[in-house]
N, C-alpha and C positions, 0 to 999 in steps of 0.2 A: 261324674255320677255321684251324686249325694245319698248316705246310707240313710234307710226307710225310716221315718219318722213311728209308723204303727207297730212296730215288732221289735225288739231286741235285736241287737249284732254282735254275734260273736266272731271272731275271728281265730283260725289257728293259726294263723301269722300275722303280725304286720310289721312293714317297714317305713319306717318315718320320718320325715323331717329330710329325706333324700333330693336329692338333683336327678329327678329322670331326663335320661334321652331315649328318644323313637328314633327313626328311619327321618321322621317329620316334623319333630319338633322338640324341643327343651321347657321343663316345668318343673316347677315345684310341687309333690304332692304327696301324701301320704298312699299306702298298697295295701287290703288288705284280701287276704289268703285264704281261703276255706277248701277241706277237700284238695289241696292242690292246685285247683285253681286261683286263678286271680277273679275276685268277685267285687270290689270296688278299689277304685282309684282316686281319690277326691283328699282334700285338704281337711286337717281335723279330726280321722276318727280314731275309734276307744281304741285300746290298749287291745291286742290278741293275746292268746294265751301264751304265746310266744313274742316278743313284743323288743323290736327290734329300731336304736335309733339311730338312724344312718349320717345326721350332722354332719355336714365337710364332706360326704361322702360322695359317689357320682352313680346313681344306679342305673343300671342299663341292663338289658335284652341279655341272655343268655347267650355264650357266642354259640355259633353252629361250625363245625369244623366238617365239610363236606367231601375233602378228597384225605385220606388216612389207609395209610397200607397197618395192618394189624396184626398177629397170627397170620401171617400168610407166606405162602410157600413160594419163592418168584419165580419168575420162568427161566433161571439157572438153578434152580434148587434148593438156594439160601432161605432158610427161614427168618423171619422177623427175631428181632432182638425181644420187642414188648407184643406181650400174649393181650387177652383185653382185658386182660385185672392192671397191670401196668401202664400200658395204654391211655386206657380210660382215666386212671388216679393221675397221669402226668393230664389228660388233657383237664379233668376239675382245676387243678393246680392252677393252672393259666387261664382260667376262666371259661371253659368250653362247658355246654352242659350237653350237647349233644353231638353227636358222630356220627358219620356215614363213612363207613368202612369199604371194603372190596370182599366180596364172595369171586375167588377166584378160580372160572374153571381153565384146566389143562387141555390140550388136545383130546386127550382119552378122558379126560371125567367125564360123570353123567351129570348135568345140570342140574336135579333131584337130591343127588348124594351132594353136590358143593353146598348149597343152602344148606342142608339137613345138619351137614358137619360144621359149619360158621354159625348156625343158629345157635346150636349145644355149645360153642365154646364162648359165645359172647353172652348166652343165658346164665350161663354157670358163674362167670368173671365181671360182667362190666357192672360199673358203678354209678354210670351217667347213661342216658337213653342214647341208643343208637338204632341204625338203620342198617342198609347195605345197599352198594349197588354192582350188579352182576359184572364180570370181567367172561366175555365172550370171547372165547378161544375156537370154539366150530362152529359156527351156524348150520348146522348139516340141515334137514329136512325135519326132523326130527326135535330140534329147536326152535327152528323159524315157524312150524306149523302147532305145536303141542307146549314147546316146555317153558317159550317169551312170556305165551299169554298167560299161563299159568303163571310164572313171575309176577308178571305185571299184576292178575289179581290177586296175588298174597302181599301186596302192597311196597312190591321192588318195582319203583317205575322209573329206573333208571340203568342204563347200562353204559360201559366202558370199552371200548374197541381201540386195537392200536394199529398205527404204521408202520410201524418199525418192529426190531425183535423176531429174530427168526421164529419161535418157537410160539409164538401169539401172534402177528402181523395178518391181519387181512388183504387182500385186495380187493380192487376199487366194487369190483360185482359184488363180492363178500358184503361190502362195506352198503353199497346199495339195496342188500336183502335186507341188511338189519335195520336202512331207515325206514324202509316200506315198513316193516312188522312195526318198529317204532310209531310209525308218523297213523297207522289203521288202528294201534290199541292205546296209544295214549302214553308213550313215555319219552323219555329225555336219554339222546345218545350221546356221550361224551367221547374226545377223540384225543389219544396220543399221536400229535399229526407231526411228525418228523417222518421225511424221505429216507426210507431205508438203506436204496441203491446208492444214494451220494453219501451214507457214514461208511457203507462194509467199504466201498472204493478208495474213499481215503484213507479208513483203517489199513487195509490191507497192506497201503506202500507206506505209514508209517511205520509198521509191524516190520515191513521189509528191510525196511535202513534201522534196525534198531531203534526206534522213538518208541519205549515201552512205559516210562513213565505215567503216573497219572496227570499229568498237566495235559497230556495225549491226546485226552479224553474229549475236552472241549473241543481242540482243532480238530477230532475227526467228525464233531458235531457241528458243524459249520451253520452259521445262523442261516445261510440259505436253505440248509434242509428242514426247518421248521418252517420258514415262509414259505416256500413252494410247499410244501404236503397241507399245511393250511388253508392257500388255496385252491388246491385240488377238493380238499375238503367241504368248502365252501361253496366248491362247483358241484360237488355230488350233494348238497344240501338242498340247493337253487333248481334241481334237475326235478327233484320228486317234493319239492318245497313242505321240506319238514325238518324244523328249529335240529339246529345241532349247540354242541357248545364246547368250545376248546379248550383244554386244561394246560393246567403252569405256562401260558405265555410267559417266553422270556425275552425274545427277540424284539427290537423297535421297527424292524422292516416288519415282522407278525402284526404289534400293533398298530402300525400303518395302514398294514392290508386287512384286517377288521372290521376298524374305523369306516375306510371306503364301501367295504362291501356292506356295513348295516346301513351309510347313508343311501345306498343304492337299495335298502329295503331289503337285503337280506336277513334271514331269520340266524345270525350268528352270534352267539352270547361265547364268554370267554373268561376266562378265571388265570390268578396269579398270587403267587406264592412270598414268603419272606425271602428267599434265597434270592429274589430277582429284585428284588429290594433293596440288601442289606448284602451278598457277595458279588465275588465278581471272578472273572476265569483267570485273574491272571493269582487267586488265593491261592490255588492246585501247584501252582507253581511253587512245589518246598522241598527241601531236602528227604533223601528217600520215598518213604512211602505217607507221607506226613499229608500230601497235596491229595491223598482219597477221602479225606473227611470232606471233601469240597466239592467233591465230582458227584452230580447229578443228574438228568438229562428231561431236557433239555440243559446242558450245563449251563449257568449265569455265562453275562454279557461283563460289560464295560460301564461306564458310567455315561454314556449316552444313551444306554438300552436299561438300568435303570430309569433315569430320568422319563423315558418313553413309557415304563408303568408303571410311576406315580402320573404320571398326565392320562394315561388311559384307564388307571381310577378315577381321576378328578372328573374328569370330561364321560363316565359313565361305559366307556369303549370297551373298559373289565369291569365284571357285574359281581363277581365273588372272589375273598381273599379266603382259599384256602390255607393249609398247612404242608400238604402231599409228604405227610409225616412217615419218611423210610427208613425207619431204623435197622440200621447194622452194625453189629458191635466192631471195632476197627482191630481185627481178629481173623483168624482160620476160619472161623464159624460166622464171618461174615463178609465185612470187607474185603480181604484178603482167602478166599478160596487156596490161593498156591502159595501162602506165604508170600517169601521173599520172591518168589517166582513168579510171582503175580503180575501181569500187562495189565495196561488201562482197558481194556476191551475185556480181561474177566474178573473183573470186580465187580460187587456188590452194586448197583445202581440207587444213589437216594442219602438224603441226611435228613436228618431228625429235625422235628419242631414244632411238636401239637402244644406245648406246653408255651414255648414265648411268644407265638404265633400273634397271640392279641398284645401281650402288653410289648412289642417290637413297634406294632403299625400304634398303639397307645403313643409310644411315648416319642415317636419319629414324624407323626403322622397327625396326632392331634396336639401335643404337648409343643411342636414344635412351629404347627400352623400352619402346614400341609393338608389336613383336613380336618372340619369341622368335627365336632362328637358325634353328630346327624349322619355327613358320609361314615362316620367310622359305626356306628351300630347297620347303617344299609350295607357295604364291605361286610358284615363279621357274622351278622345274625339273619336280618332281615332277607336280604335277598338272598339266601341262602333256601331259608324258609320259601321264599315264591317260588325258586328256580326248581324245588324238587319235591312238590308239593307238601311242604311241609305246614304250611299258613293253615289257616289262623291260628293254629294252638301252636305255633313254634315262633320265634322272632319277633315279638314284641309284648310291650308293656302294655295290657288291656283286659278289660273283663271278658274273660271266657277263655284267653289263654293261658297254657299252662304257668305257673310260677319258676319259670325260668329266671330266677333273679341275681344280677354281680354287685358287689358293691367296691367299687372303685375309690383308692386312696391316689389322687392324683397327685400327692405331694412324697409320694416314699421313692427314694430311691434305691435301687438295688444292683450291682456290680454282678454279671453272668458267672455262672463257674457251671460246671457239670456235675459236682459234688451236690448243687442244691438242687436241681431239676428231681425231678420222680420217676423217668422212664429208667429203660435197665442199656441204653447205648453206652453208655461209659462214658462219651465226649459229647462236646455241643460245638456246633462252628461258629458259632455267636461269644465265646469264650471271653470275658474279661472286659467285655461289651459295660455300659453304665444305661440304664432303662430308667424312665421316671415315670412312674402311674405301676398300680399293681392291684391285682384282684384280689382282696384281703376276706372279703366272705362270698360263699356260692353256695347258690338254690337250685336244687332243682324237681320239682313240681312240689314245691314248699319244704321238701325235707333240705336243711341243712348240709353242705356234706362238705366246704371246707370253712374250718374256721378258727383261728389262732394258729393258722400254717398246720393244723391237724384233721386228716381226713375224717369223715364224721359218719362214712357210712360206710354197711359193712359189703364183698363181695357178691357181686351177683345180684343188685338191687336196683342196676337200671332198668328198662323195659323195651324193649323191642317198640320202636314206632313203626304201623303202616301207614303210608304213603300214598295221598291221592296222584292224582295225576298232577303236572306243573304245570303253570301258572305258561308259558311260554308254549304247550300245547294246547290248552284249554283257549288260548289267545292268537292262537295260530293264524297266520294273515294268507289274505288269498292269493296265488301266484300274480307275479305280473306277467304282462301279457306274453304269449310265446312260451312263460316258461309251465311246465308239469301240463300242455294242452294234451299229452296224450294221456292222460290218467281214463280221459273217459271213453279210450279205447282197451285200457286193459285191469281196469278195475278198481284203480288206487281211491280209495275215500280215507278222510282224517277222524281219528275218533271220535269230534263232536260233530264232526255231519253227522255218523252213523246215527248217533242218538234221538 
């Protein structure tokens, strides 16, 4: 798009002389900024008042960091390490400009009071624009009929359900209310799909023979219990045929049974994490208590179960690289509830990593030629943006979407320590790691906020985004034959028939 030949252009931003990547394609162009927005893209134009030259540089898409545990209370009672003033400044750090956090309710919360009180604390603190997506602990009546759809129109069209976890764990009927309300008002159900009954069973006779360790942790997670509850998952998707989508795949048998069920036209979209990447179960494996910075659950695999999710990013089988950033400081007040007396079954569940998130798959992923820049802005931003209706004004480089802009030094190198990170975990399990590529400035809806490694904006300045519907309901496919033939015995319609 060429600026107007009849009117003056001013610009409050521009960035120039950059390497943009899309989702679609790599160019060279000049960006210029007004209001926040992005209002031309094109080669050549004037200086903005702000006037930025990105040479050498790689500009790219704002990343979208979609799974982030934040301020949040877990369902053993541990609070989060990073509040979202912390949070949010480690996720700028690593190039994120926007977040989608967890409003988590309890058994006993009221769905009302959860939002109300994550609103105010992410109002008051965050620095980058975030989101939420509900964590459904009761589906009573009383949610599935009043407090969804209310979500859904205050621009939370996203929820979180799990299978595991005593004190959160639905069952399969539970789990079938929530895709009906889902799949009739128009939102994206996400699923913690590990089999419950096969962790307590093998916890149990661990526990019995003394195996208290956290190295424990993983064997009592046995990769079959994330592939069977997967597929069950997928069977309860296929029944009332409305898109689900599985978070931190770790497993290669998971990625297996995915792959088959989307070729069979299932509606199953699925996400995965650095830890499934970059560890592996047998890191837990350390002296004393050392092996819980590594314990997360689904716990990392082997190096044939990585290998399975860098091919199920390539081949498109995982649609979004989160973070599933679970900070807990490796402490009383986190990891370790009983001290030294602490089993693998009551620790803290989750490691940190909003902050290397991108420049891990950066510099592992594109640096090393694993993936393009193109998959790596679709992985980080883009489809991020589609899966949770965040398009068009989130996830890419184009007039009318917001200024979400990074600018990438693909030639810096930088050595991990915990000491340089921004969050308040105290460790990183990437520790000592060498990364090459780094996000050296970030935009977000044109304001500045890192640059020269110094945060640039002040508490409580990001904005709350609402949330259309996603791109995967709005695109919703019609059953195959046989399957969901009873809807039009008991009522079931998808929210764009309703319309």
């Amino acid at each position: 798009m060429q600026p107007s030949d009849t009117s003056p252009v001013e610009f409050d931003l521009t960035i120039r002389n950059g390497r943009i990547s899309n989702a679609d394609r790599t160019f060279f162009a000049d960006i210029g900024v007004r209001n926040g927005v992005i209002v031309e893209v094109a080669q050549g134009l004037p200086a903005g008042k702000q006037d930025v030259d990105a040479a050498g540089l790689w500009v790219l898409p704002g990343g979208i960091d979609s799974h982030t545990h934040i301020e949040q209370l877990s369902g053993m009672g541990v609070m989060c390490a990073d509040d979202f003033y912390s949070g949010t400044v480690s996720a700028a750090f690593g190039g994120t400009t926007t977040i989608l956090s967890f409003a988590a309710q309890h058994r006993n919360d009221r769905i009302p009071d959860v939002l109300e009180d994550y609103s105010r604390r992410a109002r008051e603190k965050a620095v980058i624009d975030y989101g939420f997506h509900l964590i459904l602990a009761n589906p009573d009546e009383q949610a599935l009929l009043h407090d969804l759809p209310a979500v859904i129109d205050a621009g939370i069209t996203s929820f979180k359900v799990y299978m595991t976890y005593d004190k959160l764990k639905l069952d399969d009927y539970q789990l079938l209310d929530v895709l009906a309300v889902a799949g009739e008002r128009g939102a994206m159900v996400m699923l913690h799909a590990e089999n419950h009954d096969m962790i307590r069973w093998v916890a149990r006779r661990l526990l019995e023979r003394g195996h208290t360790a956290p190295k424990f942790h993983a064997v009592s997670h046995d990769p079959l219990a994330e592939s069977e509850a997967t597929h069950r998952a997928i069977a309860l998707s296929r029944l009332i045929n409305v898109p689900v989508l599985i978070v931190h795949v770790a497993g290669a048998e998971t990625v297996d049974i995915i792959r088959k069920a989307q070729h069979l036209g299932a509606q199953v979209y699925a996400e995965s994490c650095p830890q499934y990447l970059f560890l592996e179960a047998k890191d837990s494996d350390l002296p004393g208590f050392e092996g819980a910075k590594f314990c997360c659950s689904p716990p990392p695999g082997d190096k044939a179960s990585q290998e399975a999710v860098w091919q199920g990013f390539k081949d498109g089988t995982l649609n979004v690289y989160s973070s599933d950033h679970a900070p807990y400081r490796f402490d009383e007040s986190g990891k370790l509830p009983k001290g030294d007396a602490t089993t693998f079954k009551e620790m803290a569940n989750g490691v940190p990593g909003i902050e290397l998130r991108l420049p891990l798959l950066f510099s592992e992923g594109v640096m090393k030629g694993r993936l393009t820049p193109e998959e790596f802005v679709a992985l980080t931003s883009t489809n991020h943006a589609q899966m949770y209706g965040l398009a068009p004004r989130k996830g890419s480089i184009a007039v009318g979407a917001d200024a979400d802009l990074v600018l990438w030094d693909p030639n810096r190198k930088t050595v991990v320590s915990a000491e340089m990170l921004h969050d308040r975990v105290g460790y990183t399990p990437y520790e000592g790691r060498e990364i090459q590529g780094w996000p050296v400035e970030v935009y977000s809806r044109g304001r500045c906020v890192i640059k020269n490694n110094q945060l640039q904006v002040e508490r409580g300045s990001g904005q709350f985004i609402a949330r259309s519907r996603p791109d995967p309901v709005l695109n919703r496919r019609a059953p195959a034959e046989g399957r969901g033939i009873f809807s039009q015995f008991i009522g079931l319609k998808s929210a764009t028939s309703a319309e």
